[in-house]
MIZADO-222450 format. One record per residue (C-alpha): residue in one letter; x, y, z. Coordinates in Angstrom, 3 decimals. Layout:
N
+------+----------+----------+----------+
! code !        X !        Y !        Z !
+------+----------+----------+----------+
!    A !        X !        Y !        Z !
...
+------+----------+----------+----------+
This chain:
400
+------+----------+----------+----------+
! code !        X !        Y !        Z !
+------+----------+----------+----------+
!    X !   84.566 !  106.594 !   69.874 !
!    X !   85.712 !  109.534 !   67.793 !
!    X !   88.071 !  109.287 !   65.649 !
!    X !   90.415 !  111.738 !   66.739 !
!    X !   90.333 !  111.165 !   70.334 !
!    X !   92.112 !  113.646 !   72.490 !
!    X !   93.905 !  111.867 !   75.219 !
!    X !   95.757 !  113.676 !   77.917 !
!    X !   98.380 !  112.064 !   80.570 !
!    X !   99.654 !  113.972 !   83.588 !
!    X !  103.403 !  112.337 !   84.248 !
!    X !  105.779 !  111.389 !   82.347 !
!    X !  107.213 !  108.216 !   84.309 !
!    X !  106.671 !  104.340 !   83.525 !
!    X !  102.876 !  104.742 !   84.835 !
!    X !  102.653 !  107.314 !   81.851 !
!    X !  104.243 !  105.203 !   79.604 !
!    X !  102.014 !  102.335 !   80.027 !
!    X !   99.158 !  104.656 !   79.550 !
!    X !  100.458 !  105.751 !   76.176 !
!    X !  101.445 !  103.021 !   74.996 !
!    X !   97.641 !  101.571 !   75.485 !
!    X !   96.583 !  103.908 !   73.435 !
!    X !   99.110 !  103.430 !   70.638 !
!    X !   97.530 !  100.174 !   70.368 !
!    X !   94.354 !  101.312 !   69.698 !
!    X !   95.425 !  103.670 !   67.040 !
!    X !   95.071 !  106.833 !   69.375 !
!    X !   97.600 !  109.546 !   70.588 !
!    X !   98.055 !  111.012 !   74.023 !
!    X !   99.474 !  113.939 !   74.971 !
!    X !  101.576 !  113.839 !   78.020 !
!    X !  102.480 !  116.903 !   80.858 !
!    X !  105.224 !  116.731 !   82.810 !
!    X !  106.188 !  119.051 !   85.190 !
!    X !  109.772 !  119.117 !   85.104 !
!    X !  112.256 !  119.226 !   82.187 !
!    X !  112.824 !  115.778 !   80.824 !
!    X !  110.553 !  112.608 !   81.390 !
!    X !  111.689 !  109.601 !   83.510 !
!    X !  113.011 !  112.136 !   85.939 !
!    X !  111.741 !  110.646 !   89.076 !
!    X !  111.989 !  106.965 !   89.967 !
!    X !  112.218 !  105.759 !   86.856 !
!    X !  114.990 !  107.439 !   86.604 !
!    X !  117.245 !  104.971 !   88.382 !
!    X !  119.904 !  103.842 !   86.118 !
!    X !  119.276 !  100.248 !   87.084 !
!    X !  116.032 !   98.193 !   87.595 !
!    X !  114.769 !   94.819 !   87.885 !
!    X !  111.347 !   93.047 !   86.497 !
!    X !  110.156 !   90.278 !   87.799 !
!    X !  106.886 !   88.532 !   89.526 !
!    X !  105.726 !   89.106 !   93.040 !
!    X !  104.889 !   85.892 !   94.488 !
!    X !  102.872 !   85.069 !   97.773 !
!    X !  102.629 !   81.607 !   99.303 !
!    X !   99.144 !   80.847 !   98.431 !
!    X !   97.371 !   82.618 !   95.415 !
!    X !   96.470 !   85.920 !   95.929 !
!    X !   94.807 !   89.382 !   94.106 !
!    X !   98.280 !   90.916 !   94.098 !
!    X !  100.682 !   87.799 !   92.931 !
!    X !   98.325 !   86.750 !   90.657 !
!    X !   97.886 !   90.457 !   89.548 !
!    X !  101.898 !   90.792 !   89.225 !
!    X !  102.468 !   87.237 !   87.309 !
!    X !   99.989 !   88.396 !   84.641 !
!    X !  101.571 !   91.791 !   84.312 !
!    X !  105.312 !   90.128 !   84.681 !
!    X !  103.932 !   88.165 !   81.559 !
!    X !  102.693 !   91.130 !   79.574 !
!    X !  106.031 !   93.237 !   80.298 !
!    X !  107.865 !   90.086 !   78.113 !
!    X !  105.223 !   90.024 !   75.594 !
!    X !  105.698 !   93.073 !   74.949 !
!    X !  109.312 !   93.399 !   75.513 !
!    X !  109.541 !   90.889 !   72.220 !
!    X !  106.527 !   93.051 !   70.101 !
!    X !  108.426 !   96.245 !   70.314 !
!    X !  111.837 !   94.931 !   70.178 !
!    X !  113.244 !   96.713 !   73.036 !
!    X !  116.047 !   94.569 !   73.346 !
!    X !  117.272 !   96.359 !   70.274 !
!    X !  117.019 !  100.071 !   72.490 !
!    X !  117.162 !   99.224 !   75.993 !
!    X !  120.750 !   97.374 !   77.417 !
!    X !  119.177 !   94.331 !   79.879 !
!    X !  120.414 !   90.729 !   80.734 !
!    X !  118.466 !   87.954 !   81.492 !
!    X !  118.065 !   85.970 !   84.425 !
!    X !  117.601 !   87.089 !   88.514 !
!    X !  118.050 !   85.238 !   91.885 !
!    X !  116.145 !   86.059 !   95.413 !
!    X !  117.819 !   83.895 !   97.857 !
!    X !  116.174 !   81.922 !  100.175 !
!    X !  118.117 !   82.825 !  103.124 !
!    X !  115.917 !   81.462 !  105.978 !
!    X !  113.053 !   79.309 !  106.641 !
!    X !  110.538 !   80.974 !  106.221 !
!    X !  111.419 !   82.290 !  102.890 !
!    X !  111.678 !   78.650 !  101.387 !
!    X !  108.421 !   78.259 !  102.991 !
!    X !  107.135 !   80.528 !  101.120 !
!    X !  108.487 !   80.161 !   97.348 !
!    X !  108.799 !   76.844 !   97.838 !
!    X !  104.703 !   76.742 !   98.239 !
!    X !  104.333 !   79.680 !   95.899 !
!    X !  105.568 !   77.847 !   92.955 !
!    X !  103.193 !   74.745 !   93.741 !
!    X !  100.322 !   76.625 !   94.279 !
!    X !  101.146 !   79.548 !   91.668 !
!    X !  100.928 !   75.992 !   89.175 !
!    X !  104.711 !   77.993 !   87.624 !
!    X !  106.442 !   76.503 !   85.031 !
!    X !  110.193 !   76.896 !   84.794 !
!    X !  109.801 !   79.669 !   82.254 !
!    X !  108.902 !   81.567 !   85.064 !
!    X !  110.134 !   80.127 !   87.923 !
!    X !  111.947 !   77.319 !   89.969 !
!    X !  114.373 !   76.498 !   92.447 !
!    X !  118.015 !   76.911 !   91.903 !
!    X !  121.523 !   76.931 !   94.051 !
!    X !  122.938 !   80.830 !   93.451 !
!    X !  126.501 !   80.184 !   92.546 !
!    X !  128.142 !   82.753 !   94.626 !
!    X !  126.715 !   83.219 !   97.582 !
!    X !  125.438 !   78.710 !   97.225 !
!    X !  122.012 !   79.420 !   99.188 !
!    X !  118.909 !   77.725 !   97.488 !
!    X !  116.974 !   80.616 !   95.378 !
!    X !  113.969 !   81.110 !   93.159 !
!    X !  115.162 !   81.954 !   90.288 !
!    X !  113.369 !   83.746 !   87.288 !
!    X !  115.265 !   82.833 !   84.251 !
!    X !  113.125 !   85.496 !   81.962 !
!    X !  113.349 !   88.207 !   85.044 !
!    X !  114.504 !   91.049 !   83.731 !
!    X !  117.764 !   93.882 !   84.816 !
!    X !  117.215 !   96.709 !   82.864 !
!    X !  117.850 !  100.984 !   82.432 !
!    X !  114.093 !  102.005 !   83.684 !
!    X !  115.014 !  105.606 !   82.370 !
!    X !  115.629 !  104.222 !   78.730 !
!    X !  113.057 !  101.733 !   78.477 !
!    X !  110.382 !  104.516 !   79.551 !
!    X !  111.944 !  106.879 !   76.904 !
!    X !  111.454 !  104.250 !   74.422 !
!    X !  108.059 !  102.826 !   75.219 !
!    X !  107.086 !  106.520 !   75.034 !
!    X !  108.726 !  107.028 !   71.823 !
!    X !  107.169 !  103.941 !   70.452 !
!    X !  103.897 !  105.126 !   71.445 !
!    X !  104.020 !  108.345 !   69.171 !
!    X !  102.965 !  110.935 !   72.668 !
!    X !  103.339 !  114.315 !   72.515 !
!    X !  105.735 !  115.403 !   75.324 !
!    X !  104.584 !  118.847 !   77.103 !
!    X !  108.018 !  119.199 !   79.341 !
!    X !  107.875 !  121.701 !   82.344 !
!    X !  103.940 !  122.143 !   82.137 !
!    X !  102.229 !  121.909 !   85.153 !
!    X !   98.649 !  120.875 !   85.745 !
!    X !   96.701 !  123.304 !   88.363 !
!    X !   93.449 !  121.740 !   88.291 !
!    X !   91.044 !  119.188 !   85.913 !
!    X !   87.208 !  118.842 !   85.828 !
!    X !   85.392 !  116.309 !   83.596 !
!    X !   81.995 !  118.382 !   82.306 !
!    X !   79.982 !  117.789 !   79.374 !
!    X !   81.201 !  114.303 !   78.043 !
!    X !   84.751 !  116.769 !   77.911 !
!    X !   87.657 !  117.199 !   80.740 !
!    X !   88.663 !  120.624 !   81.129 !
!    X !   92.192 !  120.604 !   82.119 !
!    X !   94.097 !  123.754 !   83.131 !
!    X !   98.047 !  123.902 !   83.212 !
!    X !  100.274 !  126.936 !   84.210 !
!    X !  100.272 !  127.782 !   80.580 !
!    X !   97.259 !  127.461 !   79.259 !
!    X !   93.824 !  125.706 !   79.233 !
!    X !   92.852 !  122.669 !   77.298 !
!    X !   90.149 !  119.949 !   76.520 !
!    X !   90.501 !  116.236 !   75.949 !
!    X !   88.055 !  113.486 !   75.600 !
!    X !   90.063 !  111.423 !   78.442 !
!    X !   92.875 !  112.213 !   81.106 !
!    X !   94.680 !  109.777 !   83.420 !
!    X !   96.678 !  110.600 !   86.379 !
!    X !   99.684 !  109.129 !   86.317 !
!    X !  101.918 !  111.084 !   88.151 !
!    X !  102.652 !  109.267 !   91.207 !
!    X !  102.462 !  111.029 !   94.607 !
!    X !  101.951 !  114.436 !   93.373 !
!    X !   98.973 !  112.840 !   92.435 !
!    X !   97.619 !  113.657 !   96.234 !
!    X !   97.782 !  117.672 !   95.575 !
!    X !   94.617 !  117.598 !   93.414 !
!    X !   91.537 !  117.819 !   95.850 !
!    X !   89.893 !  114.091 !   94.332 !
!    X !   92.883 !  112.435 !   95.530 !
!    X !   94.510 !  113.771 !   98.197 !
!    X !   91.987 !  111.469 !  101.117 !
!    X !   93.684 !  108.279 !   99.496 !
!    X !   95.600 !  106.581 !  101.952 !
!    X !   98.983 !  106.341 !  100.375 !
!    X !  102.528 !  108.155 !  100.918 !
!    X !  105.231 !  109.283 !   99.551 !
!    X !  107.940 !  106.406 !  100.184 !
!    X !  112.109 !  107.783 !   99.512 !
!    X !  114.442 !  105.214 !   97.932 !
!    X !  118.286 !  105.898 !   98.037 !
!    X !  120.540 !  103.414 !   95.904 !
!    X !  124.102 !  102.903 !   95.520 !
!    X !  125.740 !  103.311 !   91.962 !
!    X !  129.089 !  101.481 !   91.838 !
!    X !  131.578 !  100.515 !   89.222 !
!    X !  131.323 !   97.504 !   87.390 !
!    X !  135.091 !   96.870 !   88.165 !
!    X !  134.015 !   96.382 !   91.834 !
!    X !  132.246 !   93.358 !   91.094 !
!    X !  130.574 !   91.559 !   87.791 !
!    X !  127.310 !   89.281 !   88.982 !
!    X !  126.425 !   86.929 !   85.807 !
!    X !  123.060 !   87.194 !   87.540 !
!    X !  121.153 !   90.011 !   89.813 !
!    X !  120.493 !   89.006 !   93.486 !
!    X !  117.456 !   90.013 !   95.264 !
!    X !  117.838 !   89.310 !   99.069 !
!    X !  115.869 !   92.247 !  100.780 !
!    X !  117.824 !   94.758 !   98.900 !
!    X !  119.476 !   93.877 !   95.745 !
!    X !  122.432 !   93.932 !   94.310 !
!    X !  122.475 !   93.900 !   89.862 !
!    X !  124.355 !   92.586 !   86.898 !
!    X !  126.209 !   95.147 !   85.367 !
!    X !  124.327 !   97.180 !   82.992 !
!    X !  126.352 !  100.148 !   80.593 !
!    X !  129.466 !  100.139 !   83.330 !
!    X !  127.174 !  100.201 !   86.289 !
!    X !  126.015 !   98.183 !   89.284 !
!    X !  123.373 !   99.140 !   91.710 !
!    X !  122.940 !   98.351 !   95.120 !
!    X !  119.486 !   99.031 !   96.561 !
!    X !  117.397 !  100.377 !   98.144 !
!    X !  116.576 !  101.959 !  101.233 !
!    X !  113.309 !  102.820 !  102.011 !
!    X !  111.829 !  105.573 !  103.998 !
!    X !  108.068 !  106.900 !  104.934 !
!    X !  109.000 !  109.327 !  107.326 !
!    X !  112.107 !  111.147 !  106.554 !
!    X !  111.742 !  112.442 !  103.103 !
!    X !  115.217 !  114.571 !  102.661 !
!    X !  115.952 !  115.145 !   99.109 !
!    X !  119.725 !  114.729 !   99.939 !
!    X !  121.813 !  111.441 !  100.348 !
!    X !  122.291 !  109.951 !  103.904 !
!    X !  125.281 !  108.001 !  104.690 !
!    X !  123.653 !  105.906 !  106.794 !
!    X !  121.901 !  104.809 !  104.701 !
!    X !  124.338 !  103.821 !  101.843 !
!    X !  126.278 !  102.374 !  105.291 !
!    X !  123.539 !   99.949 !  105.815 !
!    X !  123.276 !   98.909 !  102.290 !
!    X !  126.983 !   97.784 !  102.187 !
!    X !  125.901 !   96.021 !  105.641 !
!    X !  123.144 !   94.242 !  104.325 !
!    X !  125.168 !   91.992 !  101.869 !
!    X !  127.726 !   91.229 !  104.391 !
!    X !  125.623 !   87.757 !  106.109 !
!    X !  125.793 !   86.834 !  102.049 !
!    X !  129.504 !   87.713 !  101.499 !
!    X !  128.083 !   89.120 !   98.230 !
!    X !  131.691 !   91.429 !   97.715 !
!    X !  135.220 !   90.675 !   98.372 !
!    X !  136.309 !   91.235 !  102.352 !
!    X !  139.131 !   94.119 !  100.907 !
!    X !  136.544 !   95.773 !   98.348 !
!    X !  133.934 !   95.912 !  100.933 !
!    X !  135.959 !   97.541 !  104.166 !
!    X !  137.584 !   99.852 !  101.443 !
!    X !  133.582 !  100.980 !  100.567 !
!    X !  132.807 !  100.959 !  104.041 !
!    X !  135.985 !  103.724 !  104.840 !
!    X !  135.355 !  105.981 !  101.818 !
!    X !  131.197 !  105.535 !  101.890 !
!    X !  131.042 !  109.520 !  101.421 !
!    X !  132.824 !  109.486 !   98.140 !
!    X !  130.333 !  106.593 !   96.638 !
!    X !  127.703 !  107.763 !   93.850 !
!    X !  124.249 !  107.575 !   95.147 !
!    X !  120.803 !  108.469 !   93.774 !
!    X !  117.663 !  109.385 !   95.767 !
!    X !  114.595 !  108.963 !   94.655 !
!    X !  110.576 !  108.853 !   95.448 !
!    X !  107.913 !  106.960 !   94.774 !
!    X !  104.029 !  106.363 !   95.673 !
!    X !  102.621 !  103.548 !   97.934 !
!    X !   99.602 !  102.787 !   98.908 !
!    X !   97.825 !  101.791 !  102.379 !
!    X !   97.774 !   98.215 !  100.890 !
!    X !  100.955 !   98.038 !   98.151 !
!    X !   98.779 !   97.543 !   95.281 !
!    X !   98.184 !   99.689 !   92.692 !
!    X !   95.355 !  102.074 !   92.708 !
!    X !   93.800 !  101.447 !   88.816 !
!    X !   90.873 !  102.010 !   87.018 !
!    X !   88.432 !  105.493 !   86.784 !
!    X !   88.722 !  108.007 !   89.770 !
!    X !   85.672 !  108.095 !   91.880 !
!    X !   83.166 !  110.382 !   92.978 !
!    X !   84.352 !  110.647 !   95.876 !
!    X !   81.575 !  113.799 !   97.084 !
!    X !   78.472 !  111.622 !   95.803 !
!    X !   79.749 !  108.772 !   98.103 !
!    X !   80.243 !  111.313 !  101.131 !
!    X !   77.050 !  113.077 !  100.605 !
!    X !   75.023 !  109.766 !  100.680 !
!    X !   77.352 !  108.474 !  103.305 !
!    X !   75.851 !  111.729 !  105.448 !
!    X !   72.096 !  111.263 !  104.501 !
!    X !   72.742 !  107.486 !  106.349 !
!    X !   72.574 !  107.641 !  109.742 !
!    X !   73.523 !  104.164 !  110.688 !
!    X !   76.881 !  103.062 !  109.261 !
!    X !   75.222 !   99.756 !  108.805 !
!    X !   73.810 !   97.314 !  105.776 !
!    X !   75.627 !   97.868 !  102.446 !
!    X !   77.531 !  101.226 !  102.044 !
!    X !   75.984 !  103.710 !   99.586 !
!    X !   76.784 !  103.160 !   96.023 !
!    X !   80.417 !  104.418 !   94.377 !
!    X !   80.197 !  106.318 !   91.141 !
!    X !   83.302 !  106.923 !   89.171 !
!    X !   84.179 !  109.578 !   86.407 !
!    X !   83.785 !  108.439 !   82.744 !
!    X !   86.468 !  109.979 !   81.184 !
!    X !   89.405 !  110.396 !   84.055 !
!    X !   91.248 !  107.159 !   84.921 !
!    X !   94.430 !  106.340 !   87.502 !
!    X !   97.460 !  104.827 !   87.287 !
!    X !   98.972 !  105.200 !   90.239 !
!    X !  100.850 !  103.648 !   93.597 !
!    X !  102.779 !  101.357 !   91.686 !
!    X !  105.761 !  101.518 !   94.227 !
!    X !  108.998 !   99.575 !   94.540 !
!    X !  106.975 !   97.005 !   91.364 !
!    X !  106.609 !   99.935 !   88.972 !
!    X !  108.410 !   98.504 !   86.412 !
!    X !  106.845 !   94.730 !   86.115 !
!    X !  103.183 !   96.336 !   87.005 !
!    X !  102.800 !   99.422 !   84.868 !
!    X !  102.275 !   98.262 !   81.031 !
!    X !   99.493 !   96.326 !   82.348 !
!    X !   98.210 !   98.616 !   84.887 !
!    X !   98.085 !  101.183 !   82.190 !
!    X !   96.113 !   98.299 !   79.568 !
!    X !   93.498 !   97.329 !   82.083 !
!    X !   92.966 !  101.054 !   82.730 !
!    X !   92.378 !  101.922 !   79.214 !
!    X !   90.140 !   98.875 !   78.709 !
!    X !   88.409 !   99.693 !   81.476 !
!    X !   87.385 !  103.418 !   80.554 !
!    X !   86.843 !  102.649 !   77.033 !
!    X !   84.462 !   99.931 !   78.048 !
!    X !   85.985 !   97.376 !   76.806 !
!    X !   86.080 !   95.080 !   79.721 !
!    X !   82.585 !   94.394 !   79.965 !
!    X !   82.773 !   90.524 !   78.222 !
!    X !   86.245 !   89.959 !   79.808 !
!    X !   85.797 !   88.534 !   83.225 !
!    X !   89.315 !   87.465 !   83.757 !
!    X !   90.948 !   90.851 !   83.095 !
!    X !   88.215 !   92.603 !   84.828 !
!    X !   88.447 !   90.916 !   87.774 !
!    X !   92.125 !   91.330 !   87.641 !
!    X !   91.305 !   95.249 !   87.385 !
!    X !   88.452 !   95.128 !   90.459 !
!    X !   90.503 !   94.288 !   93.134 !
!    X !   92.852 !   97.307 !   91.949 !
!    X !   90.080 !  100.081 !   91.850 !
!    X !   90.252 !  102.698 !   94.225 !
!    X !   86.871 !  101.465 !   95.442 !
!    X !   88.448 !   99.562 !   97.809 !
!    X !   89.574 !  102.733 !  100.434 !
!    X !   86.155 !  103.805 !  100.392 !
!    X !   84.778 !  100.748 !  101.316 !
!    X !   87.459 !  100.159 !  104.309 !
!    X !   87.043 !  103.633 !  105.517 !
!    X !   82.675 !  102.622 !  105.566 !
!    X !   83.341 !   99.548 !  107.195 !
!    X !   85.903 !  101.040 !  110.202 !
!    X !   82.391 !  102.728 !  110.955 !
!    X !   82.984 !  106.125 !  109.111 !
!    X !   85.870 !  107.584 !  110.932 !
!    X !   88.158 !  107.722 !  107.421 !
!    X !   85.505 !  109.190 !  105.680 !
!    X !   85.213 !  112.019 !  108.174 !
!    X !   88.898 !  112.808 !  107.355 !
!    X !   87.932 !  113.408 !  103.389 !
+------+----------+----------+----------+
């Protein structure tokens, strides 16, 4: 490795971040671009965010994926002191509000093998309905602690630059901006769904997702404790409470809907989670309420799409010289010195410093001797479309 490696980062959100911050670790620098003015602009943006594990009834790829990265997130939470820069409280509830959801958690803590530094079962006080509760989950400002993990990590911030086009050539990649053309020894893409404009990416199978949140006054309610139910509804944090959040694939207006911040304040109504008076006076002024919309990138599968970006024309041409779409599908080569960080979704903020680590290990070739994290990584890699779209008999691939 040189010892002034050029690193370059397109976005300048938590995925970025996480990126950077790998890098710091190692002693390097990235530069980031980021196409509008200020970074954090887009989802992590929202004032209010929570961290915590994904869990799954039996073990799986993706909760044992997000209990690792959950764990990461507090380890370095406490190395970088962020306490000390970012306002957070301790402590989160997701109700168990029917049977099949104690089902679940229930089995998900027995066969997760969680301690109760992670996990267990506990009564939520307000609303009294069994919960897991994650006593080190995390509410926090996602648009601070991305501003400080980036300021930690030393990047270079290239505000309102926008990347046209990239092209990895001569152990180099060539990246051109509206500005100006550069070269770096690496560059990850971790700008979210305008990821899919550049030509590599855009056959992925993921969308743009839109989020719309509510952003209330503390004085309306104070939770000791934030409560995930479906939505979720947070612990004050600087003045602020946020209820959350809507979710739509196919209507992708930038502009807030009422109906959706109606069916927000509907959704906490089976849980009695605000006061009958504070709630119908919500419910007859919903126009004048704060909201925030927002976007984000998910993929076919809500994982995370991690690791180097493939070549995605050296699978299709061999793909064509095959006429049966039988035996083992044709080989999948990746770029050396481009990586991804991308699709992190609703989990962006519990997934992305380790997303980002496993990434950089991963390109730098570090993972080699490191089974555990690279198998962690492998069932991540964007592989994994190419491979579905092969086995459905080649009708994806014809859509590349």
């Amino acid at each position: 490795m040189k010892e002034e490696t050029k690193v370059a980062i397109i976005g300048g959100g938590i995925a970025a971040a996480g990126v950077a911050y790998a890098f710091k670790k190692r002693g390097m620098q990235a530069t980031i671009f980021e196409s509008k003015p200020q970074v954090a602009e887009g989802a992590s943006g929202n004032p209010i965010g929570l961290v915590y594990p994904f869990l799954t009834k039996q073990k799986t790829v993706e909760s044992e994926f997000s209990i690792q990265a959950f764990l990461y997130f507090l380890e370095i939470w406490q190395k970088e002191k962020l306490d000390e820069k970012v306002l957070s409280k301790d402590g989160l509830y997701f109700l168990l509000h029917s049977e099949s959801l104690r089902d679940r958690y229930q089995n998900a803590i027995l066969s997760h093998n969680l301690g109760e530094e992670i996990a267990y079962l506990k009564t939520e006080p307000k609303t009294n309905i069994l919960s897991i509760f994650y006593p080190k989950g995390k509410t926090i400002q996602p648009k601070e602690f991305t501003k400080a993990l980036l300021v930690n990590s030393g990047a270079v911030i290239k505000a309102e630059e926008v990347c046209l086009r990239f092209e990895e050539a001569e152990d180099r990649v060539h990246l051109e901006t509206h500005l100006k053309k550069y070269e770096f020894d690496f560059l990850f893409l971790c700008n979210s769904y305008s990821s899919l404009e550049f030509t590599d990416l855009n056959w992925i199978p993921s969308k743009k997702v839109r989020g719309q949140i509510l952003i209330l006054e503390e004085q309306i309610l104070n939770l000791p404790n934030s409560v995930l139910y479906g939505d979720y509804l947070s612990t004050p944090i600087n003045g602020q409470i946020v209820l959350g959040a809507s979710y739509d694939e196919f209507r992708l207006d930038e502009t807030s809907r009422t109906s959706d911040s109606q069916s927000l304040l509907e959704g906490t109504i089976p849980f009695s989670l605000f006061p009958n008076e504070i709630l119908k006076s919500m419910r007859r002024n919903v126009e004048n309420l704060q909201t925030r919309v927002s976007f984000r990138h998910q993929s076919e599968d809500r994982r995370p799409i991690l690791g180097s970006l493939c070549k995605t024309k050296d699978f299709l041409e061999l793909a064509k010289m095959s006429e049966k779409k039988q035996g083992n599908p044709p080989p999948i080569t990746h770029f050396d010195r481009i990586g991804v960080v991308l699709s992190l979704g609703s989990r962006g903020l519990t997934h992305s410093l380790l997303g980002g680590e496993l990434t950089v290990s991963y390109l730098l070739g570090e993972l080699k001797y490191e089974n555990s994290k690279r198998q962690l990584l492998e069932s991540h890699l964007m592989d994994r479309f190419l491979l579905r779209m092969w086995k459905r008999g080649g009708l994806g691939l014809k859509k590349i």
